[in-house]
N, C-alpha and C positions, 0 to 999 in steps of 0.2 A: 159542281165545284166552282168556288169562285174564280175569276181570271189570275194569272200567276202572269206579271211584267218581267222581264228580264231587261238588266243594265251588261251591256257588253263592254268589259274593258279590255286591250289589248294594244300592242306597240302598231303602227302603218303596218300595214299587210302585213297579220297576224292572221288572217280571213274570218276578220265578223263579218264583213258584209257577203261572203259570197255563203257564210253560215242564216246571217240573216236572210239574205233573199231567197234559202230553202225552206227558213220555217215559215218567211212569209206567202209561200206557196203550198204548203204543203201540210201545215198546223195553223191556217190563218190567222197568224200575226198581224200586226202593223210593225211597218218598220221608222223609225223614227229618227233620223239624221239632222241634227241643229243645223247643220249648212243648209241643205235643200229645203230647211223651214224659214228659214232666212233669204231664200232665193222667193220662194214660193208665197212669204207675204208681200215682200217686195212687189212682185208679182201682179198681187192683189191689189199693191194702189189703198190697203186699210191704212189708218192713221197709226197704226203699229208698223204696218210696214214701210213708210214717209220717214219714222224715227229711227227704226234701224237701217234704212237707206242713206240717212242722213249722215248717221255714224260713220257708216264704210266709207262715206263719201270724202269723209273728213280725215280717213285713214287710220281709225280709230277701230281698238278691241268692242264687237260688243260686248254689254256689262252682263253680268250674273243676271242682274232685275230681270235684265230684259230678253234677255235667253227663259226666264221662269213662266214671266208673260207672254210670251210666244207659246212655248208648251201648255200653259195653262186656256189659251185662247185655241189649241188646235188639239185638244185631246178629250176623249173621254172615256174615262177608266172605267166605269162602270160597263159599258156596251163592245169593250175591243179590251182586247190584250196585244198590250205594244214591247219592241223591242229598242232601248234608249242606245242609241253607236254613236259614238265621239263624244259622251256626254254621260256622266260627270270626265273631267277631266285631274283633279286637285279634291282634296279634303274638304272643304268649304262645299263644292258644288255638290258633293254628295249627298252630305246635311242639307244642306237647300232644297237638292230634288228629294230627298225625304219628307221635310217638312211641309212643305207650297205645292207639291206636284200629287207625289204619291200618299203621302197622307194616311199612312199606315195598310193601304193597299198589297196584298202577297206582290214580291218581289225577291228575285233572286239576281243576286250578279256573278255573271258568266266569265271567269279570267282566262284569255288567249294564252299561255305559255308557250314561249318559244327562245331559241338560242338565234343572240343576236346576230351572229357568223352565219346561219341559216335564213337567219330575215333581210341582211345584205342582198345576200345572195340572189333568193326569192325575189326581192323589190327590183336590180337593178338587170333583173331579167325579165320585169316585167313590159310588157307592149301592149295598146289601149287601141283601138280606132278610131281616129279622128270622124270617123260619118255615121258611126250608130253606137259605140259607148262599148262593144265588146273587147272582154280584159285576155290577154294571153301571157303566156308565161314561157318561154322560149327554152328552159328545162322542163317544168312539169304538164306545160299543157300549150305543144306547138301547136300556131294554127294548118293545117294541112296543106295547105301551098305556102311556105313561107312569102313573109310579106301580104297574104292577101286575106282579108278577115272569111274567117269559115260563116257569119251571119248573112254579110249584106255584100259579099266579095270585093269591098273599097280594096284601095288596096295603099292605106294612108294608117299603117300600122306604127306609132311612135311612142317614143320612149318621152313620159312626163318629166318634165323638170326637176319635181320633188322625187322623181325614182335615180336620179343620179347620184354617185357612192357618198358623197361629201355632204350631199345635204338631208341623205338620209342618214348617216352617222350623227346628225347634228340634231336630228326629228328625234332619233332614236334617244339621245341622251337628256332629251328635254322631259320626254315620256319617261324615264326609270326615275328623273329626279322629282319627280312629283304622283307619282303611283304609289306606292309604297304606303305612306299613311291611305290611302283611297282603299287599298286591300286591308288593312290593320281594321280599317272603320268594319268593313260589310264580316270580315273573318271574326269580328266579337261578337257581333250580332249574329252569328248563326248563320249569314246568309251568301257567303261565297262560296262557291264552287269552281276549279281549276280545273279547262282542259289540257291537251296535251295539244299546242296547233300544230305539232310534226306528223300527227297521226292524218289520214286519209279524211276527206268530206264526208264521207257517210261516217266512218265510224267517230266523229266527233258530235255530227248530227245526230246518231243514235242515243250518243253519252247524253249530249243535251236533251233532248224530245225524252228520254225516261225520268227527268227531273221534273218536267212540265206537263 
């Protein structure tokens, strides 16, 4: 069978990524996040990553171009099946990664559903550790000594900036106002599928991994 890519759309902690880092352990995916490729050519010191270093530096959006040229320099669809998170974000970027990226390649895109009084909720209970990256949820998934991470026992458990109520109401509205055509596009094409993100990890995992 040839690779099937999946495009994960969904609002801030809707959980692609803790969906993505099951499939990418478990149906060896790649998982493909435009931030951390933007961190990671930087990184690199490539003259791709000098120009998008430049940008941020400048305080500026990277553009579409070079969001395509970054994917197009760090992927290859033929030898991996990857998973696209944060990205497309808008109408435009969709068509784009169609056109330039995926290039008629199997693809499916993946929609998070969830009620936004639950993804509040979810977000501004969530807790990160400042010394190894593990995420908690202080409703769905306390860490077992409160305050002290169950990984690496830091005990430097904090609440992100972007998880406080104000400015995820604000995350939140910016994502419903530009989603909409992005599901219109893949829903004509035949190729969206909607989970339910209120449901359980595995049983959204299951939904998914029977598609792929």
């Amino acid at each position: 069978m040839s690779n099937k890519h999946l495009i994960f759309i969904g609002a801030p902690g809707s959980g692609k990524g803790t969906q993505a880092t099951k499939l990418v352990q478990e149906a060896s995916f790649k998982h493909i996040s435009t931030g951390d490729l933007l961190r990671s050519e930087i990184a690199k010191g490539s003259d791709l990553g000098k120009e998008v270093k430049q940008v941020i530096d400048a305080g500026q959006l990277v553009s579409d171009d070079l969001v395509i040229r970054l994917l197009q320099a760090n992927i290859n669809l033929a030898s991996s099946s990857y998973i696209f998170d944060g990205y497309p974000r808008n109408l435009a970027q969709a068509k784009t990664l169609d056109e330039n990226v995926l290039k008629g390649a199997p693809s499916l895109a993946v929609y998070f559903e969830i009620n936004t009084g639950k993804l509040v909720e979810r977000l501004t209970n969530r807790r990160t550790c400042k010394d190894c990256g593990s995420i908690y949820n202080l409703v769905s998934k306390k860490p077992k000594i409160m305050g002290v991470c169950d990984q690496c026992g830091g005990k430097n458990l904090v609440q992100r900036d972007d998880d406080k109520e104000e400015v995820i109401k604000n995350r939140l509205s910016v994502f419903e106002s530009t989603i909409s055509p992005v599901l219109s596009y893949y829903q004509d094409l035949g190729r969206l599928m909607r989970v339910d993100a209120e449901k359980s990890v595995d049983e959204i995992f299951n939904q998914i991994s029977s598609k792929v």
